[in-house]
C-alpha positions in Angstrom: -49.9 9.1 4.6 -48.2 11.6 2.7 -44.2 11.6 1.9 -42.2 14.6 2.6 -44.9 16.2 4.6 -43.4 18.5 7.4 -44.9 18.0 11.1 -43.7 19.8 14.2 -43.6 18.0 17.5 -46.3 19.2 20.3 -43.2 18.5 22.7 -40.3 16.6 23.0 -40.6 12.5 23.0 -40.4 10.7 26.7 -37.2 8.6 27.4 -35.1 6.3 29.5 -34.5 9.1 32.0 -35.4 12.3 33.1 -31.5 13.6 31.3 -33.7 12.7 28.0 -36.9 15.1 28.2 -36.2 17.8 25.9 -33.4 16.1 23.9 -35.4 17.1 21.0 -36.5 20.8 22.7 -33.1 22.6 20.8 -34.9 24.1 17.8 -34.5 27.5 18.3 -32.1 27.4 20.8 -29.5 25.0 18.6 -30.6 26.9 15.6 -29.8 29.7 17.1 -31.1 33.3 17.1 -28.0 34.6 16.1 -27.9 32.5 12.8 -30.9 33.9 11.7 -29.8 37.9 12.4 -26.6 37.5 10.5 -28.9 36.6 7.6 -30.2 39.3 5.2 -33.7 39.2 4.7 -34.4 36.9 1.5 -32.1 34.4 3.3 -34.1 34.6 6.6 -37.2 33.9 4.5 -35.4 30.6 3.0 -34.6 30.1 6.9 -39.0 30.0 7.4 -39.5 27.4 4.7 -36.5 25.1 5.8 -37.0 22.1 7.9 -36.6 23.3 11.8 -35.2 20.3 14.4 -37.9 18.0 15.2 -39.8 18.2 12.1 -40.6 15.0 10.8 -39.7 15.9 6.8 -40.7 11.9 5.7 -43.5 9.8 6.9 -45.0 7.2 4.9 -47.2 4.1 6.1 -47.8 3.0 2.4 -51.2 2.8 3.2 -52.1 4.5 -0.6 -51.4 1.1 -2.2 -49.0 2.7 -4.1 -45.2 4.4 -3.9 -45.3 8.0 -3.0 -44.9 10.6 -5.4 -41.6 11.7 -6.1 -39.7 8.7 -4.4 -37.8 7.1 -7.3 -37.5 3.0 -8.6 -33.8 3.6 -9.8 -33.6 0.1 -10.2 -34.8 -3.3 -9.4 -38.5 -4.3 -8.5 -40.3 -2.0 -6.4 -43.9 -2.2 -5.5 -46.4 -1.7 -2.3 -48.1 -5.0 -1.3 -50.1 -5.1 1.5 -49.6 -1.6 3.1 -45.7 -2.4 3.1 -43.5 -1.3 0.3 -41.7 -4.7 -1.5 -38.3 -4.3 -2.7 -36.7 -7.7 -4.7 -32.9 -7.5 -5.6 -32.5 -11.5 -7.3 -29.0 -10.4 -7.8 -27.0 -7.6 -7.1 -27.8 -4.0 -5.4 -31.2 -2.2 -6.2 -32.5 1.1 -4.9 -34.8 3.5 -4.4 -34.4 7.3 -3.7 -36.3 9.6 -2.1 -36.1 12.7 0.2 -34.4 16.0 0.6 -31.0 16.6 1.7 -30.1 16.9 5.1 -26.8 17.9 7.5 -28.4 16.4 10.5 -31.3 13.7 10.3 -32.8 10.9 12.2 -33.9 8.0 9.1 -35.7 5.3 10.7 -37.8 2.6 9.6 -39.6 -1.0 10.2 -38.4 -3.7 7.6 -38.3 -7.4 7.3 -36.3 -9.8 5.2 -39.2 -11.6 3.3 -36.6 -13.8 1.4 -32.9 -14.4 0.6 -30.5 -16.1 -1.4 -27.7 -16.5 1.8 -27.5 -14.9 4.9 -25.2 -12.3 3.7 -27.3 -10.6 1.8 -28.2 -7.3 3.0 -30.8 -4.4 2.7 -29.5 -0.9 3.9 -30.8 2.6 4.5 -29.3 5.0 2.0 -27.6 8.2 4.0 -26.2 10.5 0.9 -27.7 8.8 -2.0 -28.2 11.1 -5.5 -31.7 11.1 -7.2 -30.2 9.5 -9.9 -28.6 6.8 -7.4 -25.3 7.5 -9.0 -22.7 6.7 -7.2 -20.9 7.6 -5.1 -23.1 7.3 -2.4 -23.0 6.0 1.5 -25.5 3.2 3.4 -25.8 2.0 6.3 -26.1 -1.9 5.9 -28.0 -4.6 8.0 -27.2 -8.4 6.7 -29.9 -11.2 7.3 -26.9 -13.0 9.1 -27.1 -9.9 11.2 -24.5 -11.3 14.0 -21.9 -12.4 11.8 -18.2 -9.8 12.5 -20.0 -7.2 9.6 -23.9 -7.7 10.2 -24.2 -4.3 10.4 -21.6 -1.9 8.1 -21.5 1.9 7.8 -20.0 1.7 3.5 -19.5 3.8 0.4 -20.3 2.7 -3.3 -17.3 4.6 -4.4 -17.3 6.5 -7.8 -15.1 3.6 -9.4 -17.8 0.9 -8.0 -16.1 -0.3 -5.5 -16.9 -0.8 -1.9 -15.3 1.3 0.9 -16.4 -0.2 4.3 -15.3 1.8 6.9 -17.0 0.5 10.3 -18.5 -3.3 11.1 -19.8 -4.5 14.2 -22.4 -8.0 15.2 -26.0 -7.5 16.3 -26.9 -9.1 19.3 -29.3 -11.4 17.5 -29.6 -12.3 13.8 -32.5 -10.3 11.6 -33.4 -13.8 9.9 -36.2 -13.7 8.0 -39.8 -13.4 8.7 -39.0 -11.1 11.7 -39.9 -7.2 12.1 -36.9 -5.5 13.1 -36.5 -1.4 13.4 -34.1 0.2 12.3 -32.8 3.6 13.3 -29.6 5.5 11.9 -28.6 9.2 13.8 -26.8 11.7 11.2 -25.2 14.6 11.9 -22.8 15.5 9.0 -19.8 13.2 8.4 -21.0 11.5 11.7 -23.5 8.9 12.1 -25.0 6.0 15.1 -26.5 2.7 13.7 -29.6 1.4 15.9 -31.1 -1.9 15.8 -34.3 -2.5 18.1 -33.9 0.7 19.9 -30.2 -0.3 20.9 -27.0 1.0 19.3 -24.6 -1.5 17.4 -22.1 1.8 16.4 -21.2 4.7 15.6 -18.6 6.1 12.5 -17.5 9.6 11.9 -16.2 8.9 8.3 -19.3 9.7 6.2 -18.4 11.9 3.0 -20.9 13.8 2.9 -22.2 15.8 -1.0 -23.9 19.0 -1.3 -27.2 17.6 -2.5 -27.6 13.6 -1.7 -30.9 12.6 -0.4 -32.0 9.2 0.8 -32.5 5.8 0.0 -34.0 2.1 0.7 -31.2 -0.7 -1.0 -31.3 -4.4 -1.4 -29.1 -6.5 -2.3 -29.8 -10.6 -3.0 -33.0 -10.1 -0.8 -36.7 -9.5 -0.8 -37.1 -6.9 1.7 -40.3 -5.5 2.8 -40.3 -1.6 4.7 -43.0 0.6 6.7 -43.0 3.5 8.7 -40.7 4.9 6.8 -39.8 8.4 9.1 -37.0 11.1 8.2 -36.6 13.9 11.7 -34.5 16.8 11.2 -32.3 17.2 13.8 -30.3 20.4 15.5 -26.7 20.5 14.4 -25.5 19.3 18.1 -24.6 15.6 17.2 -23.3 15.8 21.0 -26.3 15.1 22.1 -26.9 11.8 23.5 -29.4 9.7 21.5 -31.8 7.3 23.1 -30.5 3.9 23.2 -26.8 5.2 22.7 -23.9 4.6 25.4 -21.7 7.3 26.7 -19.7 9.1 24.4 -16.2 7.5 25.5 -13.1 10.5 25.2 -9.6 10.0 25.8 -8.2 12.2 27.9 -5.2 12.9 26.3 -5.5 9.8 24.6 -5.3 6.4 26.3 -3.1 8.1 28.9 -3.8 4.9 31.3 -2.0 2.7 29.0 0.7 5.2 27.0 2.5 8.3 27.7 0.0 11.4 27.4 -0.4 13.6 24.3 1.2 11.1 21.7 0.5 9.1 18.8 0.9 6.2 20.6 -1.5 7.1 23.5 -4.1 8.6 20.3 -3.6 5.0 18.7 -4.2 3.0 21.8 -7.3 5.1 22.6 -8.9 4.4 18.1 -8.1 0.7 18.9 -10.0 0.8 22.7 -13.1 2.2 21.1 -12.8 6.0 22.4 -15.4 8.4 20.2 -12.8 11.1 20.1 -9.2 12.3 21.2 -8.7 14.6 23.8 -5.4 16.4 23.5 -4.2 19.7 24.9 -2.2 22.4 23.0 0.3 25.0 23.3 2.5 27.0 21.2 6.1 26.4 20.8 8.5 29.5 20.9 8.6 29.6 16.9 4.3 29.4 16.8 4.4 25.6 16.1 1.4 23.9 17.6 2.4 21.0 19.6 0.3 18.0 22.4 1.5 19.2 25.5 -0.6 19.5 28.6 1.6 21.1 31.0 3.6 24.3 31.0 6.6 22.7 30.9 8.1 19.6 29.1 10.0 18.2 32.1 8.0 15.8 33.5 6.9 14.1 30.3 10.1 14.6 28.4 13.6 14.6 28.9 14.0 17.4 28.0 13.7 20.8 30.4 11.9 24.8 30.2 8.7 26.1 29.5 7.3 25.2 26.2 6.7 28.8 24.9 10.4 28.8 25.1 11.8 26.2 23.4 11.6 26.1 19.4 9.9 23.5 17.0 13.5 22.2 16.4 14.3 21.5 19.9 10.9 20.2 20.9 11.2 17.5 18.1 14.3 16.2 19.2 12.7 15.3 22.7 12.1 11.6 24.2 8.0 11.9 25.0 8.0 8.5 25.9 10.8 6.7 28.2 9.2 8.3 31.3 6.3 6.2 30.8 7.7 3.0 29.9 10.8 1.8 28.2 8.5 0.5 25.4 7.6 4.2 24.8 11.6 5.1 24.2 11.6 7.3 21.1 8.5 8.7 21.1 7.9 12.4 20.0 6.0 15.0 21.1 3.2 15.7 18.1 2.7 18.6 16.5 -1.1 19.6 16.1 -1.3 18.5 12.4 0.6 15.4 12.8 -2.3 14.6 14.9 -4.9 16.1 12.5 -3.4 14.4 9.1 -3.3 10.9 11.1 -7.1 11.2 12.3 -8.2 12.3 9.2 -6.7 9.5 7.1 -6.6 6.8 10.0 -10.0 7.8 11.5 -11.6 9.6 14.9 -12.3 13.2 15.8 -10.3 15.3 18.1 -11.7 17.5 21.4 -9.0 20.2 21.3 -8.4 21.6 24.6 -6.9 25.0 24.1 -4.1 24.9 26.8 -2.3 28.5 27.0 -2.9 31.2 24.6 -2.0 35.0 25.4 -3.8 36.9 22.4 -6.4 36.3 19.8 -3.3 35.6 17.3 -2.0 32.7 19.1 -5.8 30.6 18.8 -5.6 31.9 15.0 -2.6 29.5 14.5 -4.0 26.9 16.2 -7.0 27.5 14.1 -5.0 27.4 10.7 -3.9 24.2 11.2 -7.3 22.9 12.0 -8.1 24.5 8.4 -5.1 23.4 6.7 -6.0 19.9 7.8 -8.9 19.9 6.1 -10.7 18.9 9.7 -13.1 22.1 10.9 -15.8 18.9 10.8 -13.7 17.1 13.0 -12.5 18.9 15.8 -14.2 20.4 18.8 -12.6 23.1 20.6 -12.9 23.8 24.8 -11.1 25.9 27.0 -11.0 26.7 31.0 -10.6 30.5 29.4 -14.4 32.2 28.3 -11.4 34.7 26.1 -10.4 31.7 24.0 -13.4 30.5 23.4 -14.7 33.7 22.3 -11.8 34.3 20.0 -12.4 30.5 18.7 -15.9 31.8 18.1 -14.9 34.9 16.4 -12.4 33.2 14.3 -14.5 29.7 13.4 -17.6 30.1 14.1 -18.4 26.4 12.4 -16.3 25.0 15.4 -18.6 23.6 18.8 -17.3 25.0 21.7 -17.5 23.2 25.1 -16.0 25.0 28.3 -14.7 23.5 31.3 -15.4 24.3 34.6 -14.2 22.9 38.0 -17.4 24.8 40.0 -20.6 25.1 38.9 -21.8 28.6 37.1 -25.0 29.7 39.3 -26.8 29.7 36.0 -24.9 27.1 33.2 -27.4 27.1 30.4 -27.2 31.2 30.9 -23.3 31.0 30.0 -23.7 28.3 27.5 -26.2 31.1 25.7 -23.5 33.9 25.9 -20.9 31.1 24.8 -22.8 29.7 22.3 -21.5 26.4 23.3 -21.8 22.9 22.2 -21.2 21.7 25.7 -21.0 22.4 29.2 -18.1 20.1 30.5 -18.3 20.4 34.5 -15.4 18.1 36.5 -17.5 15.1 38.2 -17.5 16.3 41.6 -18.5 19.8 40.6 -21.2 18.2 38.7 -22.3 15.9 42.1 -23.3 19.5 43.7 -26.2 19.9 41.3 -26.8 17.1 39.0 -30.5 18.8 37.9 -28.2 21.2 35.8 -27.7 18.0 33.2 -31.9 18.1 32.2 -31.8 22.2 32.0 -28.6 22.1 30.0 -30.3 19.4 27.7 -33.7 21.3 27.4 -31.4 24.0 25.9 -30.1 21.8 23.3 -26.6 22.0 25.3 -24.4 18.5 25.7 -22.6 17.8 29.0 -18.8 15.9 29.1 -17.9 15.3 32.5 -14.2 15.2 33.3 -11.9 13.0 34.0 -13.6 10.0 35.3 -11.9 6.4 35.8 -13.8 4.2 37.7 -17.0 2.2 36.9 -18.9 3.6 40.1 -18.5 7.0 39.0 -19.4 5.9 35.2 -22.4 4.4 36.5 -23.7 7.6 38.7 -22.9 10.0 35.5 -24.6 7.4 33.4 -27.6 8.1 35.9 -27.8 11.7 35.8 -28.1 11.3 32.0 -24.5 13.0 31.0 -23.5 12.8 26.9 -20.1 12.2 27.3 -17.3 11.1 29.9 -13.7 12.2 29.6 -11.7 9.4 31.1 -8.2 8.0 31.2 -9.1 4.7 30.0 -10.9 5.0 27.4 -10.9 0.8 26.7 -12.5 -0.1 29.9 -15.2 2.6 29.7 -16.2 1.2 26.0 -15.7 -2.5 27.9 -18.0 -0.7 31.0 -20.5 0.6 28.1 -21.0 -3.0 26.7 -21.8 -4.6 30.2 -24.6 -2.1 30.8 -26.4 -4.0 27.7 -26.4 -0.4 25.4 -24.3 -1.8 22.9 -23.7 -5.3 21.1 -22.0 -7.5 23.4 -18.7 -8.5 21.2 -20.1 -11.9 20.5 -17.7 -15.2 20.4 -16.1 -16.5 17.4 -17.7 -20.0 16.2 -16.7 -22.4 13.9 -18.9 -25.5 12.0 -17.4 -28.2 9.8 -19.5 -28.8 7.3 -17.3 -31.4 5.4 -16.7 -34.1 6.2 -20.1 -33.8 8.2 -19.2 -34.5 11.9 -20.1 -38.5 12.2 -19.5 -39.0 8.3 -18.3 -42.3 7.1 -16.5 -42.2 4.0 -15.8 -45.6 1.9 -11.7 -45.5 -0.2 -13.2 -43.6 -3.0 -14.7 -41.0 -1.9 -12.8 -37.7 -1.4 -14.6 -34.6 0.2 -13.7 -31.5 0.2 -12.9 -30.0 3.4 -15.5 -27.0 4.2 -15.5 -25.0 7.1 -17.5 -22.3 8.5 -16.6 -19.8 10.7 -18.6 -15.8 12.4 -17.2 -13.4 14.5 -13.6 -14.7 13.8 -10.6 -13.3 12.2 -9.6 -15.5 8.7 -5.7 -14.7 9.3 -6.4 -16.8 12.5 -8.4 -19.3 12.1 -6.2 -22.9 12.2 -7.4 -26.1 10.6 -6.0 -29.8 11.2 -6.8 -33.2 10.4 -5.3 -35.4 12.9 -3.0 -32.7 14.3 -1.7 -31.9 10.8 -2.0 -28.4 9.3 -4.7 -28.5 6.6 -6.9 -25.6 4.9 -10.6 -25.0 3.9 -10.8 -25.8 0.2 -8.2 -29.0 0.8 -9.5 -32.3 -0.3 -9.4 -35.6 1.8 -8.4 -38.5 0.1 -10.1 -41.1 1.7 -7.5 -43.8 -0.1 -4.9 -42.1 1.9 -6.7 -42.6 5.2 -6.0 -44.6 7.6 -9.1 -46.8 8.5 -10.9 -46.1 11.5 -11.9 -42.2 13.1 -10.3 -38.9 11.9 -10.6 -35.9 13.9 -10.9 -32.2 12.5 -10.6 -29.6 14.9 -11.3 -25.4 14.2 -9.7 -23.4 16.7 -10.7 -19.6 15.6 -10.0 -16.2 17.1 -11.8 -12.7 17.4 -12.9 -9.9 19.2 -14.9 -12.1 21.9 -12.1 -14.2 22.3 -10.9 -18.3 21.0 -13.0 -21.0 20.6 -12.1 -24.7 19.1 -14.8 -26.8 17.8 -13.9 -30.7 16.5 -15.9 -32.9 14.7 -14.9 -36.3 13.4 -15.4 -38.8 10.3 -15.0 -42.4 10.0 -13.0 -44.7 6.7 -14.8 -47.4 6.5 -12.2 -50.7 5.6 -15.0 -53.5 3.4 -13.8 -55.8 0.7 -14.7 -52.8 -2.0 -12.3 -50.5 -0.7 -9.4 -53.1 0.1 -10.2 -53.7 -3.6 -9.8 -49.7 -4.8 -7.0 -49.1 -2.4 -5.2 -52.3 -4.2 -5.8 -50.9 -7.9 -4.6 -47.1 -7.3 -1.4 -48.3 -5.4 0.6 -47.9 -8.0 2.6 -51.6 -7.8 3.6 -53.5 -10.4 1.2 -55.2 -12.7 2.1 -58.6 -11.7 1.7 -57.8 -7.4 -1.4 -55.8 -8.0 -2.8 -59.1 -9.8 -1.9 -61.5 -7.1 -3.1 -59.2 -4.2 -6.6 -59.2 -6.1 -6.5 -63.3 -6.3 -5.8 -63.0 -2.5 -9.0 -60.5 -2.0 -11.2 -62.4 -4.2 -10.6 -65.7 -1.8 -11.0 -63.8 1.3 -7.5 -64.9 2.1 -6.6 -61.3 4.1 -4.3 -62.4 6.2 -2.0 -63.2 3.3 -2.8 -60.0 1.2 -1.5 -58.0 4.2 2.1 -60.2 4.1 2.0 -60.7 0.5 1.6 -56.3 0.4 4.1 -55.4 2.7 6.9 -58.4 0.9 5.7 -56.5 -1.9 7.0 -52.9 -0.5 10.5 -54.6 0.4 11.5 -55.5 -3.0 10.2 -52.6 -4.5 7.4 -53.8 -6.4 4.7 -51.3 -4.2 5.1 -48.3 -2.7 5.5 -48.5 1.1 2.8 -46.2 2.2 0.2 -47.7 -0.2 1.6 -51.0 1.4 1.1 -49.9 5.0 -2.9 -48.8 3.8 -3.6 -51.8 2.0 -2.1 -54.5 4.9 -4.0 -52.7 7.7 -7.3 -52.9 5.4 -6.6 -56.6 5.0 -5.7 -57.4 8.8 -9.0 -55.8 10.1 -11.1 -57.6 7.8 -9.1 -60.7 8.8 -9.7 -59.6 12.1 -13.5 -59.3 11.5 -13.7 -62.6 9.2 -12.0 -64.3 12.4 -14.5 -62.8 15.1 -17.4 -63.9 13.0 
């Protein structure tokens, strides 16, 4: 097979339910008509030649024996062996570029860790990669030792070389070696979804994305074999739900459930509970300010009084947004729009900006400039109620997807969502009930569906069914919780912990001294506690075995992460013999002239005397009282033995 050969689909792929047929059926449609007439003729012609959604733009079997023309061995050893292409990495990261560049992309592939030098080495599919493989560039990583806290990783090789890992998450099982596994990463600009085995493991929507970077293949510490190597363009509706993906989880008005509405609290409660994006709704304050507020008026989630058109920027700040919710919340503000913006751009997420109340075509532009200012026209989607501000959004930002709410059914939705040019059509969840069919001809016209505002896990379940993209929900946690239990994503696996050393069942003679080893997955190291015999010790410590009592020590793990705690114990033995009576006698530190005459003892098997002769010793000075207290109980449990025998 031929690299960067173009093939157009007969028809869109089958799926896991009828909401799936057609997923891929939004070439023109998503593309859009209308892009191509506000193009002047030599562009329209570039339009022809330019990969149209659903075009496979990579396919490669490696069945030639050899690696495809213009894919590049940057560095590292690259060959084809077998009808599979070989990459070895003995140390360090080694790549291989290939491809154009592409906004929106499906980069999938079958691979196999042949060999590796520990299972935290990695091989990764390179997303924005240079020719050249300079950096910076951005992978998505899968580690042999795939169910460890960061199997999988979306990360950046940043210009200065180092590693920026944005998003981790556990496979369900490990890759290992030996094993086939098929990989699948989504992209649509700065967003992407990592599949393993035709199952998501995450999403991010922090890729920086270049002008020009094309693909890769990466390995690091491994021998990784790949085939089926297969690059899809995709339309530019990332809403869309992929095969194998979850609900889209939105906050509605952030974690409103669990913190007062339309603050940064609520937004911050919603990033930790997993929600995909941030719903918040806007208004203008009297002085043009863009503030969260959902309702007309500030009373019932302030303390404050009047309609929020009326009130100025200076007033609205001063307002408690959060005492009504909870005295936890006192204090809390109501957020301008690019307090909200600045903190998901640098703290992560994307905002669904419901446009609340706007009279004129002016009052969206300011809302608009902030989005600009912000630096986040990638980040935000805009719905309204009102077809006017959508079309003023439209006229204003065009780059922005539109979604529009309704509370009834249009007779004809994909009609409106062609005279909208919307993203999505976002129906309420009993308007959506009345004709659920509307989800398949909504996706056959490359149009996403977000169904509003939806709390409970029956109703999550019956959306689910009728193949929806996206639910806008109050509790954004418990529907990412709900999403796990349905098996679509990883299960948050728990945290485990192995002693390694002293080996559990170990028995360790007076000179020996091991270091104390642990090993922990899925656990958080700020968390983990270690002791030996109740005592606080640390990985890395060593036991002195000539400062052990004889008999059984017990070292105990207890370890905490995502999936919960988990203690593990495992114990040793000192062994008390003649030899190390004799080595505890010699490093105790007493004086010459005890030391001497507890040997004479030992050497005549007289124990029962060593242990009063060592601890008369520690009275007057002459040994130091622990070293005493070691060396007596030695003696009396050989005595002990000698006198059972």
């Amino acid at each position: 097979m031929t690299s960067s050969t173009m093939e157009t689909p007969a028809g869109p792929p089958s799926g896991r339910s009828r909401s799936a047929r057609g997923r891929l059926a939004t070439a023109l449609a998503a593309a859009g008509s209308l892009a191509l007439l506000s193009l002047a003729p030599a562009a329209a012609h570039a339009e022809d030649t330019a990969p149209r959604p659903g075009d496979v733009v990579v396919s490669e079997d490696f069945d030639s024996g050899g690696i495809p023309a213009n894919w590049r061995a940057v560095d590292g050893d690259w060959q084809v062996k077998d009808g599979r292409l070989v990459g070895r990495a003995a140390s360090g990261t080694k790549k291989l570029t290939f491809g154009p560049h592409l906004a929106d992309y499906r980069f999938e592939a079958t691979a196999r860790f042949e060999s590796v030098a520990e299972a935290t080495r990695w091989f990764a599919l390179g997303l924005d990669v240079p020719a050249s493989g300079a950096a910076p560039w951005w992978i998505a990583t899968l580690r042999s030792g795939s169910t460890a806290a960061n199997g999988v990783e979306f990360a950046q090789l940043t210009r200065a070389g180092s590693w920026n890992v944005t998003d981790t998450a556990a496979a369900p099982r490990a890759a290992a070696t030996g094993r086939d596994v098929k990989v699948r990463v989504e992209v649509h600009g700065h967003r992407a979804t990592w599949f393993l085995d035709g199952r998501q493991l995450m999403r991010t929507s922090r890729l920086q994305r270049s002008a020009d970077g094309g693909l890769a293949l990466v390995v690091n510490g491994a021998e990784v074999s790949f085939d089926d190597v297969r690059v899809t363009a995709l339309a530019p509706n990332g809403h869309l739900r992929p095969e194998g993906a979850p609900l889209t989880v939105i906050a509605h008005r952030g974690a409103s459930s669990a913190a007062p509405e339309n603050t940064m609290d609520a937004q911050e409660v919603a990033r930790r509970g997993g929600a995909d994006l941030i719903e918040n709704d806007v208004q203008l304050s009297a002085d043009g300010v863009p503030y969260l507020m959902h309702d007309n008026t500030v009373d019932r989630t302030t303390d404050g009084t009047g309609d929020i058109t009326t009130l100025t920027s200076a007033r609205i700040d001063r307002l408690d947004a959060g005492s009504w919710f909870a005295p936890a919340f006192a204090g809390a503000r109501v957020p301008t729009l690019r307090e909200q913006l600045a903190d998901l751009r640098t703290r992560g997420g994307d905002l669904l900006l419901e446009v609340k109340r706007a009279d004129s075509r002016a009052q969206v532009a300011a809302m608009l400039d902030v989005v600009r200012a912000e630096r986040m026209t990638d980040r935000v989607f805009v719905q309204s109620f009102s077809r006017d501000h959508l079309r003023w959004v439209r006229e204003l930002a065009p780059e922005l997807p539109l979604g529009l709410l309704v509370g009834t059914l249009d007779a004809d939705p994909v009609a409106v969502a062609k005279e909208l040019n919307l993203t999505s059509y976002n129906p309420s969840g009993a308007a959506l009930e009345t004709r659920p069919e509307v989800v398949d001809a909504l996706h056959a016209a490359g149009v996403a569906t977000m169904v509003w505002t939806v709390d409970s896990a029956d109703r999550w379940k019956t959306y689910d069914g009728y193949g929806v993209d996206a639910v806008i929900t109050n509790r954004p946690a418990e529907l990412s919780g709900w999403n796990q239990a349905q098996g679509r994503q990883a299960p948050v696996p728990a945290p485990a912990a192995t002693v390694a050393s002293p080996a559990d069942g170990a028995v360790l003679d007076r000179a020996q001294r091991p270091v104390l080893a642990v090993g922990t997955e899925h656990a958080d190291a700020s968390r983990t506690e270690i002791t030996v015999d109740g005592a606080r010790r640390a990985a890395g410590d060593t036991l002195d075995a000539a400062k052990l009592t004889a008999g059984r020590h017990t070292v105990r793990v207890a370890v905490t992460g995502a999936g919960g705690t988990t203690a593990t114990t495992s114990t040793f033995t000192v062994r008390a013999d003649p030899a190390g009576l004799g080595h505890l006698v010699l490093a105790s530190g007493g004086q010459p002239r005890t030391v001497a005459g507890l040997l004479d003892r030992l050497a005549r098997g007289a124990y029962g005397k060593l242990a009063a002769e060592a601890e008369k010793a520690a009275r007057h000075g002459d040994l130091p009282a622990g070293a005493a207290r070691l060396i007596a109980a030695d003696a009396r449990w050989l005595q002990a033995a000698a006198d059972h025998r």
